[in-house]
DOLUM-673983 format. One line per field, with one value per residue (C-alpha): residue number from 0; residue in one letter; x, y, z. Coordinates in steps of 0.25 Angstrom, whole numbers. Example, Ala and Ser with C-alpha at 12.3 -4.5 7.8 and 13.67 -1.06 7.14 Angstrom:
! DOLUM-673983
num = [0	1];
residuo = [A	S];
px = [49	55];
py = [-18	-4];
pz = [31	29];
***
This chain:
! DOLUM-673983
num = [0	1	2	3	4	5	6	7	8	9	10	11	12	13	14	15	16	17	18	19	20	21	22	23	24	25	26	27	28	29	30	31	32	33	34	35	36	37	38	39	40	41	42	43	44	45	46	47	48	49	50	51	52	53	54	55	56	57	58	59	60	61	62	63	64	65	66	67	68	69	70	71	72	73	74	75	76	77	78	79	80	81	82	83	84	85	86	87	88	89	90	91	92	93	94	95	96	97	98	99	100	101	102	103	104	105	106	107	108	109	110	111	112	113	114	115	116	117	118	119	120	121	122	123	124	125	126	127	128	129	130	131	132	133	134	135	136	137	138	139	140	141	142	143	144	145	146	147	148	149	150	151	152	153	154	155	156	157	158	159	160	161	162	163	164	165	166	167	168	169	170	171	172	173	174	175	176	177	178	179	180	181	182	183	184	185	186	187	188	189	190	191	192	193	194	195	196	197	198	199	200	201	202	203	204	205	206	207	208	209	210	211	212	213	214	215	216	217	218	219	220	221	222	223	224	225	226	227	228	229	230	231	232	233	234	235	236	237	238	239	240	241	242	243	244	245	246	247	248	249	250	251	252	253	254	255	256	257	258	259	260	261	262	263	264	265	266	267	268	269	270	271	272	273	274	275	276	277	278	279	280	281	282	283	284	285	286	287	288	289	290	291	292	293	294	295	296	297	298	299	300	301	302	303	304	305	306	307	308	309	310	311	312	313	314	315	316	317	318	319	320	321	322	323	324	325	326	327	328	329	330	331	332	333	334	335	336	337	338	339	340	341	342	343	344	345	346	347	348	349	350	351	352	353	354	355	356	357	358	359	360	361	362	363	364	365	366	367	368	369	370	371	372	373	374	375	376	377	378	379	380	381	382	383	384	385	386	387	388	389	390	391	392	393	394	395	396	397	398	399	400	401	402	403	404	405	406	407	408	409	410	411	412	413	414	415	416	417	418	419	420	421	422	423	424	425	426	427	428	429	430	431	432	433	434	435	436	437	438	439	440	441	442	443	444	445	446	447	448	449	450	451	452	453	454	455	456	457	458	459	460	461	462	463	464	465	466	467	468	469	470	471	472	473	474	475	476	477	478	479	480	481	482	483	484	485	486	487	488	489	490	491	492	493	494	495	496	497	498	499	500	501	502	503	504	505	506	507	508	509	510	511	512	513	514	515	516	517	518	519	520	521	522	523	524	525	526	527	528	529	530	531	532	533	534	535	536	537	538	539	540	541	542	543];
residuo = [X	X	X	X	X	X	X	X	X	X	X	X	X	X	X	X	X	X	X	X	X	X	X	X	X	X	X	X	X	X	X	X	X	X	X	X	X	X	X	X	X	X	X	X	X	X	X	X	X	X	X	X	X	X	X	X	X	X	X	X	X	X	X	X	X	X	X	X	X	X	X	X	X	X	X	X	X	X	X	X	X	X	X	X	X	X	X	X	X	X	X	X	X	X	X	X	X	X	X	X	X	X	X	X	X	X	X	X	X	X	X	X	X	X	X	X	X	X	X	X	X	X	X	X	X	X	X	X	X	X	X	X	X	X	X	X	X	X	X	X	X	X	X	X	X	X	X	X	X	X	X	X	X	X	X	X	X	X	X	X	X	X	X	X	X	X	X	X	X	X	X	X	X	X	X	X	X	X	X	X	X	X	X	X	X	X	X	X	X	X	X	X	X	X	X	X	X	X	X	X	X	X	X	X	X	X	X	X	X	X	X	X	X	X	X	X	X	X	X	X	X	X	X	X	X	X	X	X	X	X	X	X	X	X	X	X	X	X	X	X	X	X	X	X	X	X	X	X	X	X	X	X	X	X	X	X	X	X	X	X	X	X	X	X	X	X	X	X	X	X	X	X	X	X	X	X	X	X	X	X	X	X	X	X	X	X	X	X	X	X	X	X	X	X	X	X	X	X	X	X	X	X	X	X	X	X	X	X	X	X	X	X	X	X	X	X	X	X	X	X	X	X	X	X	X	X	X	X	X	X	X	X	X	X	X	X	X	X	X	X	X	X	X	X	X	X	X	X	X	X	X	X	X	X	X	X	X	X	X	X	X	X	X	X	X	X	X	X	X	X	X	X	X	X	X	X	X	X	X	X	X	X	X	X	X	X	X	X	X	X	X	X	X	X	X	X	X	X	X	X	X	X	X	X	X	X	X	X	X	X	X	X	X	X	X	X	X	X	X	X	X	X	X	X	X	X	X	X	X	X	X	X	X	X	X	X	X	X	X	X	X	X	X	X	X	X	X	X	X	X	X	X	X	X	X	X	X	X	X	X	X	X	X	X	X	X	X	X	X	X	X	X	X	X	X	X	X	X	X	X	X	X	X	X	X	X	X	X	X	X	X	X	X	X	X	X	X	X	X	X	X	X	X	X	X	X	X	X	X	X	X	X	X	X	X	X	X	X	X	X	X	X	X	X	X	X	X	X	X	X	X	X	X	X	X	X	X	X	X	X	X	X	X	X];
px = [635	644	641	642	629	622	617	613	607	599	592	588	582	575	570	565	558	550	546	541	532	526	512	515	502	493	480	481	471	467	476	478	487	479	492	497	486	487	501	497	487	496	504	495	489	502	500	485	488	500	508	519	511	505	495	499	512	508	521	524	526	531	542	532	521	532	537	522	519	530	526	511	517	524	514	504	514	517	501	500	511	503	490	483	477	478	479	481	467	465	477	471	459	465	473	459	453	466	476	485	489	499	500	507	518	520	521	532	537	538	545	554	557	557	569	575	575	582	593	598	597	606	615	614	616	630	633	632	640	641	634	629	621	615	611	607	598	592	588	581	574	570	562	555	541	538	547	540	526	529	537	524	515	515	521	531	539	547	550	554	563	572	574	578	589	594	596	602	613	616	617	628	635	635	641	652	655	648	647	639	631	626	618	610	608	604	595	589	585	580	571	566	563	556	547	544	540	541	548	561	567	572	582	588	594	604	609	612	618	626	633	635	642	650	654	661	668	673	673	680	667	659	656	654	644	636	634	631	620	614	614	605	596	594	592	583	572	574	574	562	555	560	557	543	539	524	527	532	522	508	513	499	495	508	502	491	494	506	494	486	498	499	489	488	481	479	472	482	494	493	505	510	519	535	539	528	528	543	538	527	538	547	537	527	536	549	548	539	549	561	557	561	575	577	574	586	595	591	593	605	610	608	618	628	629	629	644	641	638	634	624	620	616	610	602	601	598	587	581	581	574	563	560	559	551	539	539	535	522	509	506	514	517	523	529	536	546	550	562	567	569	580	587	584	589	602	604	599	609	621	618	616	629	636	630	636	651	650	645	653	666	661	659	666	663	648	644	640	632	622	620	618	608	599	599	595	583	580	578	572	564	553	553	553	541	535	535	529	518	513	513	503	495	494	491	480	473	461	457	457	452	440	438	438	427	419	420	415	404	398	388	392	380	385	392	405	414	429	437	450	455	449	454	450	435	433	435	421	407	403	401	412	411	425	428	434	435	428	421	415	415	415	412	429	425	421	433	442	436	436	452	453	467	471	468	454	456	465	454	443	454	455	466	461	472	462	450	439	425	429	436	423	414	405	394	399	399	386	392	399	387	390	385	399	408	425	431	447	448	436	445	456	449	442	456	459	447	452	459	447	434	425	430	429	414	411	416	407	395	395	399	389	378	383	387	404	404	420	433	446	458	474	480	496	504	490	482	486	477	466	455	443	427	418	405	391	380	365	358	353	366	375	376	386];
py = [660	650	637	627	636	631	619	626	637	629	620	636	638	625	626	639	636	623	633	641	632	627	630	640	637	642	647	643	642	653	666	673	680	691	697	683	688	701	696	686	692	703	692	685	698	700	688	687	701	701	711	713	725	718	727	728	737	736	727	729	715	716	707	697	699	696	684	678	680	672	660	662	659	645	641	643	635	624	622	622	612	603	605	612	624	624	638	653	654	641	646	659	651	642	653	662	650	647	657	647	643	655	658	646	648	661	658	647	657	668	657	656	671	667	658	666	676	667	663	679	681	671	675	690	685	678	691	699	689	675	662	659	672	668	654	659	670	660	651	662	667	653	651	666	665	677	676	660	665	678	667	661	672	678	692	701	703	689	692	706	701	692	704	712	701	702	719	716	705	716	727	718	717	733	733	725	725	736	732	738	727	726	740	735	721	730	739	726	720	731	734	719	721	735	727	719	725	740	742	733	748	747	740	752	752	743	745	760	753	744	754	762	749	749	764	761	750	758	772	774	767	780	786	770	766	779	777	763	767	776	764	755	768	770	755	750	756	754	740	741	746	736	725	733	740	743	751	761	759	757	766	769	756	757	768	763	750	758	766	753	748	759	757	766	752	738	728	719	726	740	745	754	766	763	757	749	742	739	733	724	720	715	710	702	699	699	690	681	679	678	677	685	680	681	696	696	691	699	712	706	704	717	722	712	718	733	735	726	736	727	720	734	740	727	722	731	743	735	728	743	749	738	739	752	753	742	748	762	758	758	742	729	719	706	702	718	711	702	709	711	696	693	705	699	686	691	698	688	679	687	686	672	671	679	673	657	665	671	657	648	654	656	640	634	620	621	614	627	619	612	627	636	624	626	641	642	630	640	651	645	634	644	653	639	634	648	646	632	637	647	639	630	640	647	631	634	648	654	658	642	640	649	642	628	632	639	626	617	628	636	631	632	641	651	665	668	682	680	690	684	677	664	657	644	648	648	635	633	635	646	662	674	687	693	711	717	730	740	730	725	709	701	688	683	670	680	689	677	672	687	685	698	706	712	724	722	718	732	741	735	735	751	755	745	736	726	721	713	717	727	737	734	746	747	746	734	725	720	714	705	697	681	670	670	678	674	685	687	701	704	699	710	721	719	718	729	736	749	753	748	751	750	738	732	737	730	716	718	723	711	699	704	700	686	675	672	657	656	662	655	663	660	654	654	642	634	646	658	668	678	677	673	676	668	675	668	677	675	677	690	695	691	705	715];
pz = [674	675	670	683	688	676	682	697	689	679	691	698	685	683	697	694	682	688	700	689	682	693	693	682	675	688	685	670	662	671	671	688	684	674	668	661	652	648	644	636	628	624	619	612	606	600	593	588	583	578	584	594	603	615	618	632	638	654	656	645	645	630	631	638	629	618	624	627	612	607	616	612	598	604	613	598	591	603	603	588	586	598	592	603	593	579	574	581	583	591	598	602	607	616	623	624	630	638	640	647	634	633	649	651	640	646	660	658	650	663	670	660	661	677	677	667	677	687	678	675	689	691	681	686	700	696	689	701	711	707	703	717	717	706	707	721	713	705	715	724	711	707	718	720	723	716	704	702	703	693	682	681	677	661	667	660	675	674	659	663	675	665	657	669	674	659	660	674	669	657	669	676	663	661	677	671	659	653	638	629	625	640	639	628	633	647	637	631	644	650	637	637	652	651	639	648	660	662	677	672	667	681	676	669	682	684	670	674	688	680	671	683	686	675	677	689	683	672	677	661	654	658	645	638	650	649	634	635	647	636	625	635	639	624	619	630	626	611	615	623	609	601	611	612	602	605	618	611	598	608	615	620	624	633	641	643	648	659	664	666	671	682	692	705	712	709	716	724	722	728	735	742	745	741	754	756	740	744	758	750	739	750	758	747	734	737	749	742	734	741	755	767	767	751	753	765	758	745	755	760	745	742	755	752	736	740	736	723	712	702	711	714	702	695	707	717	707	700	713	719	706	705	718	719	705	712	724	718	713	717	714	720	711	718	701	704	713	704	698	712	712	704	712	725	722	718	731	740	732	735	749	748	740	749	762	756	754	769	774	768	770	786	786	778	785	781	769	760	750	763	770	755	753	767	764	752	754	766	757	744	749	754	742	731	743	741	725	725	734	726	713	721	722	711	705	715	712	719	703	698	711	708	694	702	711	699	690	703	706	695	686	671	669	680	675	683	684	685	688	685	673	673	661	668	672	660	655	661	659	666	658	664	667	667	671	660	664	657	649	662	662	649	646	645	635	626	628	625	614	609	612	618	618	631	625	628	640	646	635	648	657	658	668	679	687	689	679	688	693	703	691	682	679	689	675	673	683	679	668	676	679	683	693	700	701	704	708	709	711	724	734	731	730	742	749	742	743	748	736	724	735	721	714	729	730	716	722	734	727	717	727	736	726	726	735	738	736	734	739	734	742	741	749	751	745	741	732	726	719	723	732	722	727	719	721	716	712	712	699	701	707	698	691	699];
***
């Protein structure tokens, strides 16, 4: 990029980067979002046991695991040097007692991967057409909603999203230049990205467009093209063992965590048929993130850039591919869309682009600089007004709302049931009960202080989507017994109660045996979270 778009580029990327710490330590010491900690204990087990297997392969997340393992290690030494614990063991303490110790870390370092992201797609939006298009990417990707909220959350998606922009700039090169040295950096992007997150093979993709690219450039090339298409079929999955080795050596374990991962029905993100996932994606992600116009321009972008090979075969292939790949499942995940993103920005740039060229050569007399100004203020102020909003909110969670009204109105002497991970509940007084699936519910102090892997946690687990009360055994509910009960999940299934009648019927059955003193619901732009019950139950009722 040429260096008089350094400055413009590097104040996008500031920008960015402040949107992305704000409120990037919501909920802490409490975790909302479950995941961050099944990621983080497979890093931290690499390191209380020496070993560079994660136990875990859903994601895989390898990559992520990886990178969250070696800023475990800095965040020990960074404490150690200021003398907040002493030894490993004190170490492993505070972050059992505190787990925002390495959450954090590990969020600032997602955000990081999050602008990072906006940088290449800059870069591959100047590759495409020209600096404009990508300063104009950046900016729009800068303030996305979605992509803010999902750079604050210890994920392997953002991660894996960098690595796809990488194999996507190496694809380009292929299209043009076709050296050799650009299959195997294409191989060793897509191998990090495949370690990272499992759908990003899509991008095989575009490297398969691009050489077709290339082809066409140099019909004579034929032979050499083919030939170098089989070196990167053949090295990326070399590189994918010897960037993760224990997918192929646990391989057990790999299998079973892809058939936990492959769920018929989870609660909250059922969808629907094929037309009707792509209909929700458009409707609820994408237009979150870029607004109704955003997406009109995007489609506009793509129109404009039909003739452009390049463009084709890099962006649209991929945008196509992905798409398609999400909206073929059974589930809806908004953190799906978010490969699409970069893509969409492109294009809505190139339209962006070309509408200022059409314009400005139309009226010449009108100040270009004042009327690009209004428009784009037109288009990002709702979406960076969006992004604020919900960092508010999620300052102001119904989950610590929950643990505000517990401190204020439960007796230290009282039993509470929690349902969600609530890290800062118990920082007070009070004894837990917490579902653990097949072990029915556990006292969690003691599982912390037993610093329990999250081997033991998917061994209870089984192959349910969802560990709370309404998936416990039906024998063991009655060890669930506790004064009140704050339940996160109970409102979900009751508005999906159609698709999980008994776990529904569980809920009703026990909070019929008590009294509803509390409901906490989100509200948009001021509180964001699940709807929490907090049910009170009599002395003699308080068993389910």
């Amino acid at each position: 990029m040429p260096r008089k778009t350094w400055y413009p580029l590097g104040l996008i990327l500031l920008a960015a980067f402040a949107l992305r710490l704000y409120a990037i330590n919501f909920g802490l010491p409490g975790l909302n979002d479950p995941d961050e900690l099944m990621f983080e204990l497979g890093a931290f087990r690499m390191l209380r046991t020496a070993t560079l297997n994660p136990g875990w392969f859903g994601h895989p997340a390898t990559v992520t695991m990886y990178a969250l393992a070696v800023l475990d290690v800095v965040t020990f030494i960074a404490g150690w040097i200021g003398g907040k614990w002493a030894s490993v063991g004190a170490f492993s303490t505070a972050v059992y007692h505190d787990p925002g110790i390495l959450i954090l870390p590990g969020r600032v370092m997602i955000a990081l991967c999050g602008v990072a992201t906006i940088a290449m797609t800059a870069r591959l939006g100047q590759r495409l057409a020209n600096v404009r298009v990508g300063l104009l990417a950046a900016t729009l990707l800068a303030v996305n909603p979605v992509h803010i909220t999902f750079s604050q959350i210890v994920r392997s998606d953002m991660m894996g999203c960098v690595f796809m922009l990488g194999g996507l700039l190496a694809a380009l090169r292929i299209a043009r230049e076709n050296q050799r040295r650009d299959y195997v950096a294409a191989a060793l992007w897509l191998a990090l990205a495949v370690a990272t997150k499992w759908p990003f093979a899509i991008i095989a993709l575009p490297v398969v467009g691009a050489a077709a690219c290339a082809w066409r450039r140099q019909r004579a090339a034929g032979t050499a093209i083919l030939s170098r298409l089989a070196l990167f079929g053949l090295l990326a999955p070399c590189f994918v063992v010897a960037i993760a080795p224990y997918l192929v050596i646990d391989w057990q374990t790999v299998v079973q965590n892809l058939h936990g991962e492959d769920q018929a029905w989870h609660l909250g993100a059922n969808g629907g048929s094929f037309l009707q996932n792509v209909a929700w994606y458009l409707t609820t992600p994408l237009r979150k993130a870029m607004g109704l116009f955003g997406l009109l321009l995007a489609a506009s972008g793509m129109y404009l850039a039909r003739r452009d090979r390049d463009v084709m075969m890099i962006v649209g292939l991929t945008l196509i591919g992905f798409f398609a790949l999400i909206s073929s499942q059974n589930l809806v995940w908004e953190r799906w869309a978010l490969p699409l993103m970069p893509l969409l920005a492109i294009l809505a740039a190139i339209t962006l682009d070309r509408t200022w060229s059409v314009f400005a050569a139309r009226f010449p007399q009108v100040p270009m600089a004042i009327a690009a100004s209004c428009a784009m203020l037109a288009l990002l102020a709702p979406l960076a007004a969006t992004a604020i909003a919900q960092g508010y909110a999620r300052l102001h969670d119904t989950r610590q709302q929950a643990t505000a009204w517990v401190r204020t109105n439960v007796p230290a002497v009282r039993s509470i049931f929690a349902e969600h991970f609530a890290f800062d509940m118990l920082q007070g007084p009070w004894r837990f009960r917490f579902p653990m699936g097949d072990n029915g519910c556990v006292d969690p102090r003691t599982f912390l202080a037993e610093r329990k892997g999250y081997g033991s946690i998917q061994s209870a687990r089984g192959s349910r989507s969802n560990v709370d009360f309404g998936t416990l055994p039906p024998e063991m509910r009655q060890t669930c017994h506790a004064d009140y009960a704050v339940l996160s999940q109970y409102p979900r299934y009751r508005d999906e109660r159609r698709l999980f009648p008994d776990a529904y019927a569980a809920y009703r059955t026990w909070i019929a045996q008590g009294r509803i003193v509390a409901v906490f619901r989100p509200e948009q732009g001021k509180r964001s979270g699940p709807e929490i019950v907090i049910v009170r139950f009599p002395e003699e009722a308080a068993r389910p």
